[in-house]
RODO-2510 file (C-alpha; in nm, 4 decimals, decimal comma):
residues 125
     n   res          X          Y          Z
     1     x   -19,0152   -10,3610    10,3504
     2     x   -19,1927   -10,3460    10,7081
     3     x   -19,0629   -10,6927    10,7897
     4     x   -18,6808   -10,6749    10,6689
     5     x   -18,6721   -10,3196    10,8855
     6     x   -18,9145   -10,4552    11,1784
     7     x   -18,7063   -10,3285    11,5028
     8     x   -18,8940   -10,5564    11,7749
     9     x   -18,7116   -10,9016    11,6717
    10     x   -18,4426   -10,9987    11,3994
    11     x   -18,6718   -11,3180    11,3823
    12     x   -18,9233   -11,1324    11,2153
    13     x   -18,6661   -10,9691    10,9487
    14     x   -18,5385   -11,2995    10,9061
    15     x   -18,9098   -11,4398    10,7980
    16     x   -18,9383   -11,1680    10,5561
    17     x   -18,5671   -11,2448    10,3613
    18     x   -18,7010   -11,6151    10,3955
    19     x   -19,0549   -11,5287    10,2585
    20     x   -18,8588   -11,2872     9,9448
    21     x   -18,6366   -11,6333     9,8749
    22     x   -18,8912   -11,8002     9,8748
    23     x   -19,1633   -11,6140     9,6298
    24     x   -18,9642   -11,3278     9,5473
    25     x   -18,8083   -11,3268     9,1602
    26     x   -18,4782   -11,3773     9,1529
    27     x   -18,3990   -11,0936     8,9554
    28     x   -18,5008   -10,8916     9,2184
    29     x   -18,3520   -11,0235     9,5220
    30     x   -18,0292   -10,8419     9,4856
    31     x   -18,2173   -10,4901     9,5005
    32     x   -18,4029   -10,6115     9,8069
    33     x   -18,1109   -10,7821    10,0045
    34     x   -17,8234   -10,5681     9,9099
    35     x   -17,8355   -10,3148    10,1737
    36     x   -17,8596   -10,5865    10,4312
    37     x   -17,5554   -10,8146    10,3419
    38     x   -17,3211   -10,6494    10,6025
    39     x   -17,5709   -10,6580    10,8835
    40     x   -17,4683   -10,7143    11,2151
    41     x   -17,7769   -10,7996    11,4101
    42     x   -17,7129   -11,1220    11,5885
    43     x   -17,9545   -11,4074    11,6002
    44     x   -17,9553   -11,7633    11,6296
    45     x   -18,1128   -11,8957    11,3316
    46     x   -18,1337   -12,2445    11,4177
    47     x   -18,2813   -12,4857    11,6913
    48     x   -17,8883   -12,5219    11,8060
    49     x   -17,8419   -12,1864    11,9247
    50     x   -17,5789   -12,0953    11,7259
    51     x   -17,5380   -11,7356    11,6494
    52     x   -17,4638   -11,5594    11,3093
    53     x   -17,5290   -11,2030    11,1919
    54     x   -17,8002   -11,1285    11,0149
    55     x   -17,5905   -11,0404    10,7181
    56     x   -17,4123   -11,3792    10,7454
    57     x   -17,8180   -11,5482    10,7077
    58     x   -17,8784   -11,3182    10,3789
    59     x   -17,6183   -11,3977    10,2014
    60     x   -17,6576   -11,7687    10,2770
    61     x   -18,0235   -11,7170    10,1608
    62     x   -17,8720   -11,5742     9,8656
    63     x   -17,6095   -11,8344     9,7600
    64     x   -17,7325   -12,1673     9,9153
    65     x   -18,0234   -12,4129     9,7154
    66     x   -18,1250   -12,5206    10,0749
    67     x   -18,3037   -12,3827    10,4426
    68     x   -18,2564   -12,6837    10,6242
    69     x   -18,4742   -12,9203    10,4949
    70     x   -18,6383   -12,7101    10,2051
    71     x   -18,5295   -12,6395     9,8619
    72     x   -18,5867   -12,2686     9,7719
    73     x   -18,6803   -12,2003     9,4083
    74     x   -18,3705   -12,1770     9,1974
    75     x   -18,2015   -11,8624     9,0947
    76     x   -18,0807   -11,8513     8,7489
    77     x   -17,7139   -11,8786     8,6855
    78     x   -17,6611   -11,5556     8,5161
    79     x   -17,8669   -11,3800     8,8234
    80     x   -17,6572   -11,6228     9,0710
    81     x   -17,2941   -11,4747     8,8561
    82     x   -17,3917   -11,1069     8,9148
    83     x   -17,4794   -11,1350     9,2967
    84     x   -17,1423   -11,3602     9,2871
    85     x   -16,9993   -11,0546     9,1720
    86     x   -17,1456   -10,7880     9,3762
    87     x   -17,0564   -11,0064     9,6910
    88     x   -16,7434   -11,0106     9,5757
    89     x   -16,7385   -10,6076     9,4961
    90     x   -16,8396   -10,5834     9,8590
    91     x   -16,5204   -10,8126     9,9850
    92     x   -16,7539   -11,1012    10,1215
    93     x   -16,7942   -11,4237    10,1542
    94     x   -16,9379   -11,6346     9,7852
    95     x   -16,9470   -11,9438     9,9741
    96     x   -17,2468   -12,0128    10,1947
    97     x   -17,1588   -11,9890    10,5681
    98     x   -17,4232   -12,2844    10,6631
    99     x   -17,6001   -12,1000    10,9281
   100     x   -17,9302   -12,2242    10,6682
   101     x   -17,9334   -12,5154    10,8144
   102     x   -17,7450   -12,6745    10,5255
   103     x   -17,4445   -12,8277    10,7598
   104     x   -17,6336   -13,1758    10,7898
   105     x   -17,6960   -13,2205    10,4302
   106     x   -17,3606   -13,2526    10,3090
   107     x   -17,2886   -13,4348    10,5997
   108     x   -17,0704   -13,7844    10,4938
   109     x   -17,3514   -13,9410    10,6996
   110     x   -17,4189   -14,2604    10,4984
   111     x   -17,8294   -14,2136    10,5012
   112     x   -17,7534   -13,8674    10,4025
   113     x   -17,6001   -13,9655    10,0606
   114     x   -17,7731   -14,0096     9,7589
   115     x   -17,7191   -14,3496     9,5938
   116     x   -17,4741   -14,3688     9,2789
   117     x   -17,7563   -14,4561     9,0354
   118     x   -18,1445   -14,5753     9,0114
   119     x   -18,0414   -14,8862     8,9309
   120     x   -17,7726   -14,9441     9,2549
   121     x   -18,1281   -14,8187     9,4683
   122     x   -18,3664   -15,0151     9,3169
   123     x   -18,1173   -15,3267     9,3014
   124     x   -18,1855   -15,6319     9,5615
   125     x   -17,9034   -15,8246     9,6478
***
């Protein structure tokens, strides 16, 4: 609770939501992030300076599978429905914003796209 409150830097809240997402059970994250959803705390998450609320980065952490390069544990979709819900209850956003970093991966990059089978990979021609 010390970290998600800290008052020195919204870096060091965000580490705490990232270290919940990351270990916390997912059953529980609601209760925990719930209050802080509509935060307006500014920060720039990112290495490209781009700034979001901290509310915005919660409920990313909350409805994305990715932070940037990592894949956080996966919430179960019953869990996933009912913070769906409450979100929704609250008149905000379901859809992740993409301030986690997650703008690159679905990128239509060509090296960013997964092959359309095993076999087209492992095929030499």
């Amino acid at each position: 609770q010390g970290l998600l409150n800290h008052g020195d830097s919204p870096y060091i809240r965000a580490v705490g939501f990232l270290y919940l997402r990351y270990v916390g059970d997912p059953r529980s994250l609601w209760g925990w992030f719930e209050q802080y959803v509509t935060d307006e705390e500014e920060f720039a998450p990112g290495c490209n300076g781009k700034k979001t609320t901290m509310g915005v980065f919660v409920c990313d952490l909350l409805l994305d599978q990715y932070y940037f390069d990592t894949l956080f544990p996966r919430i179960p979709v019953p869990v996933l429905r009912q913070i769906t819900a409450n979100l929704e209850r609250m008149k905000l956003s379901v859809q992740p914003a993409g301030v986690t970093g997650t703008g690159g991966r679905h990128s239509s990059d060509d090296t960013a796209r997964r092959p359309p089978s095993v076999k087209a990979a492992l095929s030499v021609s």
